[in-house]
N, CA and C atoms as an extended XYZ file, in Angstrom:
300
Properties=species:S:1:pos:R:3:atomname:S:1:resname:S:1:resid:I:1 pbc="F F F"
N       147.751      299.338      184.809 N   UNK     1
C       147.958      298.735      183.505 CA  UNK     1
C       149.083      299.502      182.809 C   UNK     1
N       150.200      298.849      182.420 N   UNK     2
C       151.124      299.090      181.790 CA  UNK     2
C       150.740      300.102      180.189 C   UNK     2
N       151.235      301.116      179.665 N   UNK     3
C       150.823      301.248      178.453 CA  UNK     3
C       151.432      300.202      177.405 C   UNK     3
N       152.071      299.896      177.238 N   UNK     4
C       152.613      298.720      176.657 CA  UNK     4
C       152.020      297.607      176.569 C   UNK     4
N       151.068      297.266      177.334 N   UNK     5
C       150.171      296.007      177.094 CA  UNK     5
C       149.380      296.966      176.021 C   UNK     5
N       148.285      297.394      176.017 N   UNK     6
C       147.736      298.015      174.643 CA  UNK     6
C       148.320      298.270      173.551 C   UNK     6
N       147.448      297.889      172.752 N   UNK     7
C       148.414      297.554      171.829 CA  UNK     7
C       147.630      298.975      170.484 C   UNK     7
N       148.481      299.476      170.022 N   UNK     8
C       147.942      300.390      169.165 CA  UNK     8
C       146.889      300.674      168.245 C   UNK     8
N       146.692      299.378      168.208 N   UNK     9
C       144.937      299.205      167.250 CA  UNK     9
C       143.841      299.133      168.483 C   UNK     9
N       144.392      298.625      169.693 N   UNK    10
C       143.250      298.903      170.630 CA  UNK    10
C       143.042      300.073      171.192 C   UNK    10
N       143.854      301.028      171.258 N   UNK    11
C       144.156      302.295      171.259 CA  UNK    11
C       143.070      303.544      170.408 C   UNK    11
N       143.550      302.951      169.240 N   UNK    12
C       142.569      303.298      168.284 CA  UNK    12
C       140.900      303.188      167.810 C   UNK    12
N       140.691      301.523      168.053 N   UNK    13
C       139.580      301.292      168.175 CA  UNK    13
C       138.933      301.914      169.148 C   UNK    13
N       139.608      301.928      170.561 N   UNK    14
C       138.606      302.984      171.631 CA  UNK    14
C       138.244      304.379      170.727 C   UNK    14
N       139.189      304.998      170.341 N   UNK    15
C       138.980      306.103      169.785 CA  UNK    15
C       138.141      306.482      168.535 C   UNK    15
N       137.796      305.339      167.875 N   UNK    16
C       137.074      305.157      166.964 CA  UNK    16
C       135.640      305.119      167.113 C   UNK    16
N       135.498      304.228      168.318 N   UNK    17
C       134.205      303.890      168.599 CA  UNK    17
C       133.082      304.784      168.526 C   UNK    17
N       133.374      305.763      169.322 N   UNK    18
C       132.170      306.918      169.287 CA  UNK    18
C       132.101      307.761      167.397 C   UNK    18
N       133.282      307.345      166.321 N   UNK    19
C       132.546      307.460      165.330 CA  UNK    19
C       132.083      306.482      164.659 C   UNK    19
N       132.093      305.417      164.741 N   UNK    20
C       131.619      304.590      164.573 CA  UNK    20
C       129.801      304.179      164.804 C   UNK    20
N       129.801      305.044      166.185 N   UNK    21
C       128.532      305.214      166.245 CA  UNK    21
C       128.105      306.174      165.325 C   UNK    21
N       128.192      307.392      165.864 N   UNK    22
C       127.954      308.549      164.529 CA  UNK    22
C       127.397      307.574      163.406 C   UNK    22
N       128.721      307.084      162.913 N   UNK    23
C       128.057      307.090      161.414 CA  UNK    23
C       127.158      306.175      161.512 C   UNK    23
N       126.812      305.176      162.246 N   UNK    24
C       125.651      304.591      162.263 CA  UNK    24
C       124.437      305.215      162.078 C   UNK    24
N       124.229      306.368      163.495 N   UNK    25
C       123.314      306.836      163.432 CA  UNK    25
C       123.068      307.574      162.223 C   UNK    25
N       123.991      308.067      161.541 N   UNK    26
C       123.648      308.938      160.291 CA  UNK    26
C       123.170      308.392      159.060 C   UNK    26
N       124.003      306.574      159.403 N   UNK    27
C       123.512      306.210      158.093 CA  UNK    27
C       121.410      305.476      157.991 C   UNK    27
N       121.328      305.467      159.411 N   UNK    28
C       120.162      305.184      160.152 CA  UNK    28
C       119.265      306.181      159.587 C   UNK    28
N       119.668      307.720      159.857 N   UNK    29
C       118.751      308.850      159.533 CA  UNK    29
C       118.416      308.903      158.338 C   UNK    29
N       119.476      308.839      157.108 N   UNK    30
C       119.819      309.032      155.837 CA  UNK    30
C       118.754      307.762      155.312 C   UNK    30
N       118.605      306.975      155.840 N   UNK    31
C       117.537      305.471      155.226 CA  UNK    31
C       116.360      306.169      155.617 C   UNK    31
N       115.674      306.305      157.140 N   UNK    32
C       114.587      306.909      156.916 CA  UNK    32
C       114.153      308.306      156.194 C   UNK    32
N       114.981      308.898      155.879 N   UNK    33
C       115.148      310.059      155.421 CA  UNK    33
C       114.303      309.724      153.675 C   UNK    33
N       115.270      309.036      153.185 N   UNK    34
C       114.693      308.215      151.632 CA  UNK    34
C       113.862      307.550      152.080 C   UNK    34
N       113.622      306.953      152.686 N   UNK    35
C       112.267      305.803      152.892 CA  UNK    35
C       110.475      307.202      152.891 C   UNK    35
N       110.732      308.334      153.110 N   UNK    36
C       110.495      309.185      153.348 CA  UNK    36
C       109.614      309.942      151.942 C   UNK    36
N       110.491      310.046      151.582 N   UNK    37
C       111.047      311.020      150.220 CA  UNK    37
C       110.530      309.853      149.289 C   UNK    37
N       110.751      308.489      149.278 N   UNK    38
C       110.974      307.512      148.431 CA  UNK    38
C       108.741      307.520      147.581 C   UNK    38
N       109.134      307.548      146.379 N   UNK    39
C       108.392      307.701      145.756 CA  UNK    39
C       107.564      308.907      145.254 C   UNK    39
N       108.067      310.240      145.800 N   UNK    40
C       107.269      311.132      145.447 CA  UNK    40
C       108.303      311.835      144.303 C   UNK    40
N       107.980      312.726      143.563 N   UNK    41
C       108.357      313.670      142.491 CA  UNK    41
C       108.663      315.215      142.622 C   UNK    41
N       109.500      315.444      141.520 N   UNK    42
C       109.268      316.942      142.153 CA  UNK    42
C       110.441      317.424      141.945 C   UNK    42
N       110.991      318.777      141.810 N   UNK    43
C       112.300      319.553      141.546 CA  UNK    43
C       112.407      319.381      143.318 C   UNK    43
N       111.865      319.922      144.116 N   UNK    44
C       112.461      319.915      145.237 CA  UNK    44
C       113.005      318.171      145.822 C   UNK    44
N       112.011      317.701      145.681 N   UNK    45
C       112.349      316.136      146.062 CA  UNK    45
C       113.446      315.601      145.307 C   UNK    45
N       113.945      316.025      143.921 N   UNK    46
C       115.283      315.623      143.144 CA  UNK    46
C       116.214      316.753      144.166 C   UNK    46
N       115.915      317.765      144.684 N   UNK    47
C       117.225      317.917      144.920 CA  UNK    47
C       117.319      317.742      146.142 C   UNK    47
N       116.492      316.982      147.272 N   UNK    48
C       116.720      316.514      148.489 CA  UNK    48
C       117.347      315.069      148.239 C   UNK    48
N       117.402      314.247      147.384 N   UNK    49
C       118.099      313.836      146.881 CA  UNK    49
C       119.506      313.771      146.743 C   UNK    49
N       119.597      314.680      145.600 N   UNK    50
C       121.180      314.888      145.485 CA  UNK    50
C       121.601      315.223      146.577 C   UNK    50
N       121.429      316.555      147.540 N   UNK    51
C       121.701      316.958      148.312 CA  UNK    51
C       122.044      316.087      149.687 C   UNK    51
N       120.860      315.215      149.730 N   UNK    52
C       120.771      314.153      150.380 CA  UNK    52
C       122.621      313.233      150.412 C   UNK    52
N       122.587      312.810      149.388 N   UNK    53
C       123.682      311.715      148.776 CA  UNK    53
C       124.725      312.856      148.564 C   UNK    53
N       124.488      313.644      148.443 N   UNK    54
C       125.906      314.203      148.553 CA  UNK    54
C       126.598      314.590      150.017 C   UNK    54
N       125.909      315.109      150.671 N   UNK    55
C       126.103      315.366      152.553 CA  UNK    55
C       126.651      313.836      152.802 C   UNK    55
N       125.643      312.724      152.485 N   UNK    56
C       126.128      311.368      153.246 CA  UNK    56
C       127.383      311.085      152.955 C   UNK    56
N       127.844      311.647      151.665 N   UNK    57
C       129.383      310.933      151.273 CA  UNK    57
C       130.458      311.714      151.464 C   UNK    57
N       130.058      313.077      152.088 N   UNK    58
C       130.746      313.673      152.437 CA  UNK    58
C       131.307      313.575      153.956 C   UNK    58
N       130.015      313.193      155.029 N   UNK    59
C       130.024      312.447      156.149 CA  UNK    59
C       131.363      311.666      156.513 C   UNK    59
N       130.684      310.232      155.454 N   UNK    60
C       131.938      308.916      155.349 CA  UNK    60
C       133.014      309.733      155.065 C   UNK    60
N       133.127      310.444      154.283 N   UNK    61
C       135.134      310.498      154.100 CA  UNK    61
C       135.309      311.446      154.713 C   UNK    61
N       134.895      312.208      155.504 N   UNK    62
C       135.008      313.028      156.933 CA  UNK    62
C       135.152      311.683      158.040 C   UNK    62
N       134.406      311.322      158.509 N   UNK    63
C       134.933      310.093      159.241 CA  UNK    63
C       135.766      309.329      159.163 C   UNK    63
N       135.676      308.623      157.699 N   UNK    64
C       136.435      307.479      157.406 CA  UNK    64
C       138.288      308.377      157.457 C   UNK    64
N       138.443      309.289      157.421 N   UNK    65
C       139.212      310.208      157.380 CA  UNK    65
C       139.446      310.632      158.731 C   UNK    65
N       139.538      311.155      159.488 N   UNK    66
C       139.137      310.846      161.091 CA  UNK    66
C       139.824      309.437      161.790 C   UNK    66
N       138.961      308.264      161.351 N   UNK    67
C       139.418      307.154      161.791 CA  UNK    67
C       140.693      307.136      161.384 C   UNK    67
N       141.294      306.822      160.328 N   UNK    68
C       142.299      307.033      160.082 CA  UNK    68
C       143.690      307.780      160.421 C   UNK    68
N       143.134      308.851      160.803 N   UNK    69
C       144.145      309.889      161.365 CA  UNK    69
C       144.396      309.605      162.812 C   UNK    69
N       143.157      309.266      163.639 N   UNK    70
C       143.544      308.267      164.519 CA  UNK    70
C       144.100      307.419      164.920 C   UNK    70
N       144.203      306.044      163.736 N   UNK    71
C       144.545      304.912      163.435 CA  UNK    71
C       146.278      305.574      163.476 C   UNK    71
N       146.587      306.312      162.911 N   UNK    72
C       147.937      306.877      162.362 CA  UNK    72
C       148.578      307.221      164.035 C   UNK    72
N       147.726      308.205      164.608 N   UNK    73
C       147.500      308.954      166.111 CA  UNK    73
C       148.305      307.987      167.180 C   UNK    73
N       147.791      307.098      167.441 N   UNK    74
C       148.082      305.623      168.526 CA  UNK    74
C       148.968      305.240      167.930 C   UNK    74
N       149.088      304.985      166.991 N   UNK    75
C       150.605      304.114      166.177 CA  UNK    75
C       151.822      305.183      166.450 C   UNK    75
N       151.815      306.243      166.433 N   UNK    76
C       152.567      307.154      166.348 CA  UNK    76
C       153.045      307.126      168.637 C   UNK    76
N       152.012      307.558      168.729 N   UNK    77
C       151.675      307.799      170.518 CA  UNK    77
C       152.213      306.618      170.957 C   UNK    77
N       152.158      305.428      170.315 N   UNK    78
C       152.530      303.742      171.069 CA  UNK    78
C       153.916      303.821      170.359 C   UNK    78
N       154.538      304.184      169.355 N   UNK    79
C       155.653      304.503      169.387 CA  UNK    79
C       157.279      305.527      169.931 C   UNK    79
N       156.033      306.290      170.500 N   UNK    80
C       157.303      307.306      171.335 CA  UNK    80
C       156.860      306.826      172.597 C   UNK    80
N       155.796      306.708      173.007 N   UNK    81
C       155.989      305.553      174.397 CA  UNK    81
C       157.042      304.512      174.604 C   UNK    81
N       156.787      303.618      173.696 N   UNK    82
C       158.231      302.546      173.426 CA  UNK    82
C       159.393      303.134      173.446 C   UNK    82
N       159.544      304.375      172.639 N   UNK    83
C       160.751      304.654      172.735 CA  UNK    83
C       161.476      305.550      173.815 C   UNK    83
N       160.568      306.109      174.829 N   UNK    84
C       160.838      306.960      176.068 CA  UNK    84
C       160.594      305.804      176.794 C   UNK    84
N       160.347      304.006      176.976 N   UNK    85
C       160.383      303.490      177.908 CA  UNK    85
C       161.452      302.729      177.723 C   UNK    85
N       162.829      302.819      176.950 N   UNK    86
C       164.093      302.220      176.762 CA  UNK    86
C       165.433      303.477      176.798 C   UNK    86
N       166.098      303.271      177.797 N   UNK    87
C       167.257      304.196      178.106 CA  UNK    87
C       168.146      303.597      177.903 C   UNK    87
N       169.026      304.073      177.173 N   UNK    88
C       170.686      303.515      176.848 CA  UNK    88
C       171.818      304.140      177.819 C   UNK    88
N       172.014      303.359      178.832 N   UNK    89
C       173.430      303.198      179.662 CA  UNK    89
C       174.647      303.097      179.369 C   UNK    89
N       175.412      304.307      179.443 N   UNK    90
C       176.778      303.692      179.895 CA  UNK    90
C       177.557      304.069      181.046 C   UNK    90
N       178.520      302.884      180.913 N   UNK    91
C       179.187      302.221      182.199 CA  UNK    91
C       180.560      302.624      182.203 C   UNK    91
N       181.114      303.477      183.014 N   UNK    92
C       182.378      303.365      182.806 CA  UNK    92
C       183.342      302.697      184.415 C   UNK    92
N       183.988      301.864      184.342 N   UNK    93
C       184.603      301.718      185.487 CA  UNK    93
C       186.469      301.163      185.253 C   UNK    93
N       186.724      301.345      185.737 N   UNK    94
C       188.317      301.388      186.422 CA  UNK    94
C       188.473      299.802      186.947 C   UNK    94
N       189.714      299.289      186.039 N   UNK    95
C       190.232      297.781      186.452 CA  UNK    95
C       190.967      297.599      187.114 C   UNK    95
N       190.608      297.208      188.561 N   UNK    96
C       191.688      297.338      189.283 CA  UNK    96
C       193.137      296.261      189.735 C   UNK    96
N       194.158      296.743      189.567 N   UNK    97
C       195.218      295.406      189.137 CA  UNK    97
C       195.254      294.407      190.345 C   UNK    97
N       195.884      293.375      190.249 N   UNK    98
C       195.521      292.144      191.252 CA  UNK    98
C       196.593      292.569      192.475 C   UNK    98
N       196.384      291.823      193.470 N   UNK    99
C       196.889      291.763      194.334 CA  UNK    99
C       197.521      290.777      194.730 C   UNK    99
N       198.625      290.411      193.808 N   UNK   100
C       199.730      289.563      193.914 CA  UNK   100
C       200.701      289.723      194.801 C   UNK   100
């Protein structure tokens, strides 16, 4: 397979994928986590809470940040590919006069 058939967002998306999972699973944990917690009281339970919601959003823009730099990564990588797979030639040759 040519690198040139891939195309830089597919590039990326491979590379994405496994956070993509991640954050699934985290956002998976983070629900049972409150589903958990959900209804009881308490200084400690307010600050599993905050603490809670603050880690998760710190997560996403760690990832979502990540993806991105990725996203940037392949665009960049599919561009010096392109450009190391085009060589500029020149030709020099000698005209030779007729044979009249």
């Amino acid at each position: 397979m040519f690198l040139s058939s891939i195309s830089a967002k597919d590039k990326a998306d491979r590379l994405n994928a496994p956070l993509k999972s991640i954050l699934k699973e985290l956002n998976e944990f983070d629900k049972k986590l409150k589903s958990e917690i959900e209804g009881q009281k308490g200084m400690i339970i307010t600050k599993i809470k905050e603490e809670l919601d603050h880690k998760s959003e710190n997560r996403k823009t760690v990832i979502t940040r990540m993806k991105q730099d990725n996203e940037q990564f392949a665009s960049s990588y599919h561009d010096i590919i392109e450009n190391l797979r085009k060589q500029s030639v020149t030709l020099y040759y000698k005209k030779n006069k007729p044979l009249d």
